[in-house]
Structure formats: structure tokens, C-alpha cells
N, C-alpha and C positions, 0 to 999 in steps of 0.2 A: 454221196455228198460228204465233203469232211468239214466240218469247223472246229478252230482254237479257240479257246475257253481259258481264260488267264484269271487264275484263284491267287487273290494276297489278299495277308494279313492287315498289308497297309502297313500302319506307324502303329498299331497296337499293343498292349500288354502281351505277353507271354501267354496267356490263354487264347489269344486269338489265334496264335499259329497251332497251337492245343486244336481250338475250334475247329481251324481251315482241314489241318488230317481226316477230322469225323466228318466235314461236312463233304470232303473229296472221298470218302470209303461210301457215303450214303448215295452222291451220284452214279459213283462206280456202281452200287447195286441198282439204282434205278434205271440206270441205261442198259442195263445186260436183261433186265426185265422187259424193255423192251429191243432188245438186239440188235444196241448197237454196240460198237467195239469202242470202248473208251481204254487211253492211254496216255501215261504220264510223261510227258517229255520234259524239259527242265524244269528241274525242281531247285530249290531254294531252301535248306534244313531250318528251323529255331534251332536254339540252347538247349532245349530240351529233346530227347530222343521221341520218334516216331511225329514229330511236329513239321511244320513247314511255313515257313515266310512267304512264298510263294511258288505256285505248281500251274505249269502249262503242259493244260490237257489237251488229245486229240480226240475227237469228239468224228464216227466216221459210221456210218450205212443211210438208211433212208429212214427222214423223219430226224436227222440231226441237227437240223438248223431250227426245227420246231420244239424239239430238247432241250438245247442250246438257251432258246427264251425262257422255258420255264427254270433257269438255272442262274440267270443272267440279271444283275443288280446286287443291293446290298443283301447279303444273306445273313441269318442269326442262328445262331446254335444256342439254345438255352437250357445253359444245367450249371451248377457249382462249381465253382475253380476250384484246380484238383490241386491248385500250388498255396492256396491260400483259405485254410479254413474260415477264420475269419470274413471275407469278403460279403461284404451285402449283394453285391451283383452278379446277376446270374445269365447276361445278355451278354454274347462276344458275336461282334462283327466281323464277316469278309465282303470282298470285293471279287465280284464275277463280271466279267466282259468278253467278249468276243473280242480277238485282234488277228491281226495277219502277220502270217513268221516266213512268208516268202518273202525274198528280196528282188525284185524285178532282175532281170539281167536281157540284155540286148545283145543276142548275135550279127557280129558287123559283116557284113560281104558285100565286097564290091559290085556285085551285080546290082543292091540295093542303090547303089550311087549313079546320078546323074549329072556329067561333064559336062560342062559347057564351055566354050575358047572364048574370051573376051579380053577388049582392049582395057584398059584403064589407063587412068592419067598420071601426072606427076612426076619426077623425075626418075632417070632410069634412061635416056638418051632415047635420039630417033627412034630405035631399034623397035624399042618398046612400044613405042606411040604406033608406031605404023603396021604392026605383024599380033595378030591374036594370043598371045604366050601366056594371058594371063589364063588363070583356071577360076570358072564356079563352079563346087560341086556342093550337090543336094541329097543329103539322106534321105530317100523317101521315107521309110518307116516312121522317124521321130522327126521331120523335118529341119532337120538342123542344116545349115548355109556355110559354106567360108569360100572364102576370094582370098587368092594366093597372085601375087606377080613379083616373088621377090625375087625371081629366077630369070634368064632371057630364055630358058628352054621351056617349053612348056611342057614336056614327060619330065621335069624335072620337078617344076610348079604343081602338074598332078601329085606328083609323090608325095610331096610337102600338105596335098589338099587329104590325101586320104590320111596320111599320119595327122595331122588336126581333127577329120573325123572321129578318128578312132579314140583319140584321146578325150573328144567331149564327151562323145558315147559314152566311158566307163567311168566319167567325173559324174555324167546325170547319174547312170548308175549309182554310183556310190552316195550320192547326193541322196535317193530315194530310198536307200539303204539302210540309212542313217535315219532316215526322220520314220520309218516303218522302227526302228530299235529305239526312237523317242517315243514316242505314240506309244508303245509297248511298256514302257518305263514309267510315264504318265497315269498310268492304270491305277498304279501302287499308291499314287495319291486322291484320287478320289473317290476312298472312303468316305461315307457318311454315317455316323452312326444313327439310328432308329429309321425307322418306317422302312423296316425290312421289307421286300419283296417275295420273301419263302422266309417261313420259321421250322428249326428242324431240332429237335429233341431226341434225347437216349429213350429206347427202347425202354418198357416196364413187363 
């Protein structure tokens, strides 16, 4: 089983991407304690070295998606800001969620489509009215329809139908594409601070 696990700072101070480093080296140790393979896929640096604004984990063997939860929500790293002695606060926030980094993609093939010859109305002379030329073709997979008779041949009108297929296909595509890289992006804002879900502290 694999899941992604998407750690951000959010909009936070400079200690939070502080935070997110130790709180992503603390998972990394707890998942290899229990075996599973965690790995850092885009990362996102702070200003300061060894920090990160946000880091997509892959999260992969059995019992990952059981992991995964106890990892998932607002998380607290509590200890001193190392940028500001001063500081009274000692509570920095991340944000953990599970998201999806496939993008759907649809393989077109004609065998998938189903022709049908049909008359349709409107102008376009006798021709047209009286001889089937028009084309419906049907994607089965995604169900998608077009009706073509702009042509009086109908191997021509098919042509025109599977090129409009094809082209919807990789608009949905990309449509699905896009709101999987919203939804991703989204993340980054639903920080909340307090009523942490895991609190995790420096080692004594």
C-alpha cells in the first residue's frame, strides 16, 4: 500500500518550517520502526538551511495507511525558537494530510468507441436528409457522446468524431489534473493552530 502524506508549514513564522524538518526526521524514524519505507518527494526549502515549507512524503508497505492517520492533522513540535531567544512561545504548528499526486490519464482507442450512422436534420441539402452520413460516436469508458454531420461523407464525419473524442478526453484529463494540483495546494491553508492531534518534542 502506498500513501502521500503532505507536511506544510502553512503561513507560519520561520520556526514552523524549523518544526516541520524535526517533525519529518521523527516520522521518518517512526516508520522504519515499523517498516515501512518513507520517502521525500517534493520538497519545499524555508530561509533557513535544513528547514522546509513544505515536504511530500511517500508513505509505502503494509500498515501505511494506518500510519498515515496517526500522522495526519495539525501537528506540534514543542521546544524554543532556535531564531529567537527571546520568544515566550514554545508551540510551532504543521499541517499533515493525506493527498493524491496521480493525475488521472485516459488511454483513447478506437475499439473503445461505438459508431453509430444517423440522419439528422437541418440544412445541408436532400443529400443529407435522406442517406445516414451523420456519425454518433460513444466513448464507453468515460461516456462521452458527439454527433458530427458536417460532412456529406460519413468516413469523413467519423474522422471528425473520433478527433472531437480525443480531444474531450485529454481536456477532462487535464481538467482533473488541475483540481488534484488544487486540492494539493489547498492543504497549505488549513492550518489550524492548537488542539494538536500528536505533540512531539526534542529528545532529553
Amino acid at each position: 500500500m502506498i500513501v502521500h502524506l503532505l507536511m506544510s508549514a502553512g503561513r507560519g513564522p520561520r520556526e514552523c518550517a524549523w518544526a516541520l524538518a524535526r517533525l519529518l526526521r521523527r516520522l521518518e524514524a517512526d516508520g522504519a520502526r515499523q517498516n515501512l519505507a518513507i520517502h521525500r518527494g517534493e520538497t519545499v526549502p524555508g530561509d533557513r538551511p535544513g528547514t522546509y515549507r513544505s515536504v511530500l512524503v511517500r508513505i509505502s508497505g503494509a500498515g501505511a495507511g494506518a500510519f498515515a492517520e496517526t500522522w495526519t492533522g495539525t501537528l506540534c513540535w514543542q521546544a524554543p525558537s532556535p531564531y529567537r531567544a527571546d520568544a515566550g512561545r514554545k508551540n510551532w504548528y504543521v499541517i499533515a494530510r493525506p493527498c493524491r499526486v496521480d493525475t488521472p490519464h485516459t488511454t483513447f482507442a478506437e475499439t473503445d468507441v461505438d459508431i453509430v450512422a444517423c440522419r439528422t436534420g437541418g440544412p445541408g441539402g436532400q443529400h443529407r436528409n435522406k442517406a445516414s452520413t451523420a456519425v454518433r460516436a460513444t466513448h464507453r469508458p468515460s461516456g462521452i457522446v458527439v454527433v458530427v454531420d458536417t460532412e456529406r461523407q460519413f468516413s469523413l464525419n467519423r474522422r471528425i468524431a473520433m478527433r472531437l473524442l480525443r480531444q474531450r478526453i485529454e481536456r477532462g484529463d487535464e481538467t482533473a489534473g488541475r483540481a488534484v494540483t488544487t486540492a494539493r495546494w489547498r492543504i497549505h491553508d488549513e492550518l489550524v493552530r492548537g488542539n494538536p492531534t500528536r505533540v512531539e518534542r526534542p529528545e532529553t
